[in-house]
C-alpha positions as CSV (number, residue, x, y, z in Angstrom):
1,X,-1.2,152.3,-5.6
2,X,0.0,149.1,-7.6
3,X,1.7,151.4,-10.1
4,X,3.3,153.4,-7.3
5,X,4.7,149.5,-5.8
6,X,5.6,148.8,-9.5
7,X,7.3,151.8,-9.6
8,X,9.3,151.4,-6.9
9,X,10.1,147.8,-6.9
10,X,11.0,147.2,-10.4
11,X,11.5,150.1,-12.2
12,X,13.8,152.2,-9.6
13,X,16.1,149.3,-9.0
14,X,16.9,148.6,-13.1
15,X,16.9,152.5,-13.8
16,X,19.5,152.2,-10.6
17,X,21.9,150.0,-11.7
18,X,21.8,151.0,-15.6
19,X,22.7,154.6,-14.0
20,X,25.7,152.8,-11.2
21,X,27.2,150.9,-14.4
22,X,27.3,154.2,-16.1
23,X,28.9,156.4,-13.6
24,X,30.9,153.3,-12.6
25,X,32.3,153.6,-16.4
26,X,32.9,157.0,-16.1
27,X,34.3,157.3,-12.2
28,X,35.6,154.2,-12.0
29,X,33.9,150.9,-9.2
30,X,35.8,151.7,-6.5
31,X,34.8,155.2,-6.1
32,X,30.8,154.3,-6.7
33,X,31.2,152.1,-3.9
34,X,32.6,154.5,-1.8
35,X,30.0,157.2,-2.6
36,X,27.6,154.9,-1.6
37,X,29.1,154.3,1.3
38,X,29.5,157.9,2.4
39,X,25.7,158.1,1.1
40,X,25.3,155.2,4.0
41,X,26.9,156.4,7.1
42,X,25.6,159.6,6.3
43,X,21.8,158.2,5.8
44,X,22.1,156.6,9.2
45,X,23.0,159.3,11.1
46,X,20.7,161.5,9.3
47,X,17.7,158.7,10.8
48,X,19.0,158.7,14.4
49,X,19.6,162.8,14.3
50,X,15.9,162.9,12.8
51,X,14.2,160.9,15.1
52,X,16.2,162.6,18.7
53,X,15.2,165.9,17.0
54,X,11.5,164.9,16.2
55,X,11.5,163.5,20.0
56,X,12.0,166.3,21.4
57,X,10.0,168.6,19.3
58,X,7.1,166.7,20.0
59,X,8.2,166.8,23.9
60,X,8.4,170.4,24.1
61,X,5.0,170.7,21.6
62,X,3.2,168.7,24.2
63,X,4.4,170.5,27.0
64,X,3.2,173.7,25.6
65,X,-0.3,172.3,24.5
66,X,-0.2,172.7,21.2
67,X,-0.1,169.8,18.3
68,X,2.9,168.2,17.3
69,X,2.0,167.9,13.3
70,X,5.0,170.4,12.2
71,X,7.4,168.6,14.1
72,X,6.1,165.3,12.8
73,X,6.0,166.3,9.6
74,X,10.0,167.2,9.7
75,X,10.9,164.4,10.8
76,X,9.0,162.2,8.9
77,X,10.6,163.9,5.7
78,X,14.4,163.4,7.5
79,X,13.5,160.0,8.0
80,X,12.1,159.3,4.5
81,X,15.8,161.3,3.5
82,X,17.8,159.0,5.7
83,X,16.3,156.3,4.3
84,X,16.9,156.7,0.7
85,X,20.1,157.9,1.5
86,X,20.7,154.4,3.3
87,X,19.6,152.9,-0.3
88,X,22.5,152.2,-2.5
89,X,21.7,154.3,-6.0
90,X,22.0,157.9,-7.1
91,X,18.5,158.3,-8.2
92,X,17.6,157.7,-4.5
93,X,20.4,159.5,-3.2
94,X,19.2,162.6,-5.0
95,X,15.6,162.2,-4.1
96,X,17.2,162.4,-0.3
97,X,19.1,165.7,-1.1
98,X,15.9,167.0,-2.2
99,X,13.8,166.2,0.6
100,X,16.7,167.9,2.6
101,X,16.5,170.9,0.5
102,X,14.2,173.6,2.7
103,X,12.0,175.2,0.0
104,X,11.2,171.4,-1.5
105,X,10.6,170.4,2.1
106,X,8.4,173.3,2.6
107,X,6.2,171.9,-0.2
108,X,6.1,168.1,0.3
109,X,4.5,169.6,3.7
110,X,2.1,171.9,2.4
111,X,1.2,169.3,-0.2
112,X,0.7,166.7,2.6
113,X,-1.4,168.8,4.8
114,X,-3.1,169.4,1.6
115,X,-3.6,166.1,1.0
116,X,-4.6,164.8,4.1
117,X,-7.3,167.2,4.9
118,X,-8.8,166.1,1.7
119,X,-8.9,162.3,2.8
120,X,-10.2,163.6,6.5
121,X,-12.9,165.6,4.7
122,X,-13.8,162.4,2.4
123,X,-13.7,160.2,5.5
124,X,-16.1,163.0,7.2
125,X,-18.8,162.4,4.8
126,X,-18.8,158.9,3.9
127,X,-18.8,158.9,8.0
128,X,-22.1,160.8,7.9
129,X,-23.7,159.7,4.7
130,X,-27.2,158.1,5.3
131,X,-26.6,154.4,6.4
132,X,-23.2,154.5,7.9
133,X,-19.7,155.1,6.6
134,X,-20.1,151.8,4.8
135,X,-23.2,152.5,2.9
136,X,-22.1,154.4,0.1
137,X,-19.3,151.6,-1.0
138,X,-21.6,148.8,-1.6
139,X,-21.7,147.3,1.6
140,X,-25.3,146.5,3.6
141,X,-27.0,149.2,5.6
142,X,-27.8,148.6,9.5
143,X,-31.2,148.8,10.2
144,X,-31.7,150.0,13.8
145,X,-35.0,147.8,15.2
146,X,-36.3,146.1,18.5
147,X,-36.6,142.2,18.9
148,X,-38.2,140.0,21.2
149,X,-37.4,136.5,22.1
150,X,-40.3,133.9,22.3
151,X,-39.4,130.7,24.1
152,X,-41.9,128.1,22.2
């Protein structure tokens, strides 16, 4: 996880602007600024379309009784897209157009269900491992007993 911070804290913002002042060479200031502009606008209405969408698919999901996770899903993705599109930089502007890209959307899903069913099933059996879900990582076990008080 620290490299993953690392990642994107330090490394995304100088590969970022070593790639702006090379387009900017090539395209010229004015019209970097005013992709990143269009990037902008276009990021912010992508969050607010996103989360009025997700809204209502999880409205309608409820209604019919049925789980909302597809719908969730979606517009977490459109979010995360809107987001880096909001993010001044190419890197992250192409990182958007590929979360808004339906077969690469179709599997960052599958992935994450994949993914999270493997941290439920982990959670599920350190949950019923001998001693508590805190046994097995090095904490104390709870021994179940009686007392009785004694006034002296």
């Amino acid at each position: 996880m620290r490299r993953l911070g690392f990642g994107i804290f330090v490394v995304l913002p100088i590969l970022e602007i070593l790639f702006m002042a090379r387009v900017g060479h090539q395209i010229g200031i004015v019209s970097v600024l005013s992709l990143f502009l269009l990037s902008g606008v276009w990021g912010v209405f992508l969050i607010r379309r996103a989360g009025l969408r997700t809204l209502r698919a999880w409205q309608e999901s409820l209604e019919r009784h049925e789980p909302p996770g597809n719908a969730l899903l979606d517009g977490l993705i459109y979010l995360l897209a809107g987001v880096l599109l909001v993010v001044p930089g190419f890197i992250t502007d192409f990182l958007a157009l590929l979360l808004l890209f339906p077969p690469t959307r179709f599997f960052l899903k599958q992935w994450l269900l994949w993914y999270v069913g493997i941290r439920v099933d982990r959670s599920r059996k350190a949950a019923h491992h001998p001693g508590g879900p805190a046994a097995g990582f090095g904490h104390q076990q709870t021994i179940d007993g009686e007392f009785r008080r004694e006034d002296p």
